[in-house]
Each structure stands twice: as C-alpha cells, then as structure tokens.
KOLMI-67472 format. One line per field, with one value per residue (C-alpha): residue in three letters; y, z, x. Coordinates in steps of 0.02 Angstrom, whole numbers. Layout:
# KOLMI-67472
type c(ALA;...) $
py c(Y;...) $
pz c(Z;...) $
px c(X;...) $
END
This chain:
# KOLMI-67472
type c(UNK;UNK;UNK;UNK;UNK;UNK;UNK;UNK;UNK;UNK;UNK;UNK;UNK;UNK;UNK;UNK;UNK;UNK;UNK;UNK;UNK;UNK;UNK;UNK;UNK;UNK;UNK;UNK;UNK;UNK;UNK;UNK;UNK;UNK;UNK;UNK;UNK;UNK;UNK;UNK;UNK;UNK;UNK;UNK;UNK;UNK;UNK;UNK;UNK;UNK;UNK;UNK;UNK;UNK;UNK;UNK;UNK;UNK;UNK;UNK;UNK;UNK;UNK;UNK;UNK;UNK;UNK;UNK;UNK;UNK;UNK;UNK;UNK;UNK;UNK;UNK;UNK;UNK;UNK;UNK;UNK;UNK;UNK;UNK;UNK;UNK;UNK;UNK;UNK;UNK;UNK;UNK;UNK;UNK;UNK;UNK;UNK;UNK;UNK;UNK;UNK;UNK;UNK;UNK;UNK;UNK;UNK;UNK;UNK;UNK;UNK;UNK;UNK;UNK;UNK;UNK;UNK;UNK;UNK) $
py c(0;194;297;452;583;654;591;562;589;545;687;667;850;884;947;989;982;1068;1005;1128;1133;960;984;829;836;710;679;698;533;571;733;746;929;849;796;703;549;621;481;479;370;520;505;603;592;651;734;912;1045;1033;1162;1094;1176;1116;1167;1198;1237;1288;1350;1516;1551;1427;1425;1359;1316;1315;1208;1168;986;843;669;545;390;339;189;136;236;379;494;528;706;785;960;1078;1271;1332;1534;1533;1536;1377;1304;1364;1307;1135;1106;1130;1029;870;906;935;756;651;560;657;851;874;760;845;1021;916;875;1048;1114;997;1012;1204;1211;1069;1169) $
pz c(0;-38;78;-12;-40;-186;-327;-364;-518;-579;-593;-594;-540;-461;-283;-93;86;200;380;487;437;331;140;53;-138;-235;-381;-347;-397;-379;-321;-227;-184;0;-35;-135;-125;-155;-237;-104;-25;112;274;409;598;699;654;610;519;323;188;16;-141;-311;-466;-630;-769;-958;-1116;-1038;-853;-702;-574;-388;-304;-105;42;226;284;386;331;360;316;263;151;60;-100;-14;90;95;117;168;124;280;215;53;-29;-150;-293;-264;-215;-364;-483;-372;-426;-615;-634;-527;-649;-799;-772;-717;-834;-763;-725;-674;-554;-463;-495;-428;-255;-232;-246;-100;9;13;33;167;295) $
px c(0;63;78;151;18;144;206;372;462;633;748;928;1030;1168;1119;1218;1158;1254;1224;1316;1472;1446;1425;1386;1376;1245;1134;936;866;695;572;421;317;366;549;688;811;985;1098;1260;1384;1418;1321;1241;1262;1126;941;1037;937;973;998;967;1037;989;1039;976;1086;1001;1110;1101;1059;1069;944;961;816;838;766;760;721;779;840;715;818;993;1034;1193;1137;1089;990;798;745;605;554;507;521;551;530;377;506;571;400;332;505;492;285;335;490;358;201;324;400;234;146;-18;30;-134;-126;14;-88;-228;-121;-61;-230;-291;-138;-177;-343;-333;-243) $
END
C-alpha cells in the first residue's frame, strides 16, 4: 500500500546539503512537492537541520532552487529528504519541474490544490 500523498518523479541533478558545517555533494534521484532521494555514498550523523541547494543549469542562465528539511532515512545509496520550508520561488520552480515530469501534471496540480486548501 502507498503511503506518499505526492508523486514522485525521476529527476537526476546535481544537488548539496550542508548540515552545519557538513557539505555533502549528490545527484537527486527522484522529487516529490514533499521531498527528494539524493543519490550519495556520504552520510549524516545526527537529526541536524538541512539546507538543500539544487541546481539547474540551461544554455544560458542557471537557477538554484533552495530548501530546509531533515533526513528521514539513510541507506547505502543515499539519503531521503524531506522538504520543511522553502521561498515561494522555489516552491513554485519545485511544482513545475514534478508536474512537468509526471505522466499526469494534473494530477500533481490536482495535489497541490488539495494540500492548500486542506490546511
């Protein structure tokens, strides 16, 4: 049984958490409006505060799109993330690259709609 209420997509970046004075450098495997795996063989001590960084690069700007979260698990690939606090530009960068890469984008509008209008 799921129990995600978002949808994941693949999408393979380059990204960095810093974790104090930890940065660890990885590839996003997959996003979520609620969080992301990050591809990694680094790990994490503790349940420290993280700052995400991911970046976006095009033929002629690049575009980093910033979050807070917390690691929720740690395997041998990697490190799942959830999201916590984000600026509305990244929210709203982070809802088009999920509906852009679903095979249903209204679906994910869908689930943003209710997740607002839930609270």
């Amino acid at each position: 049984m799921e129990k995600r209420k978002n949808r994941r997509v693949p999408f393979e970046v380059a990204a960095t958490v810093l974790s104090g004075p930890i940065i660890i450098d990885g590839t996003v495997d997959n996003l979520s409006m609620n969080g992301m795996f990050l591809n990694t063989r680094e790990r994490l001590s503790g349940d420290c505060p993280l700052e995400v960084s991911i970046t976006l690069s095009g033929s002629s700007s690049t575009l980093s799109i910033k979050f807070k979260g917390r690691a929720l698990r740690q395997t041998e690939t990697g490190i799942a993330i959830q999201f916590q606090e984000m600026d509305l530009d990244s929210f709203i960068h982070l809802r088009n690259i999920v509906a852009n890469n679903s095979d249903d984008p209204d679906a994910v509008y869908e689930e943003y709609y209710k997740s607002i209008t839930s609270k």
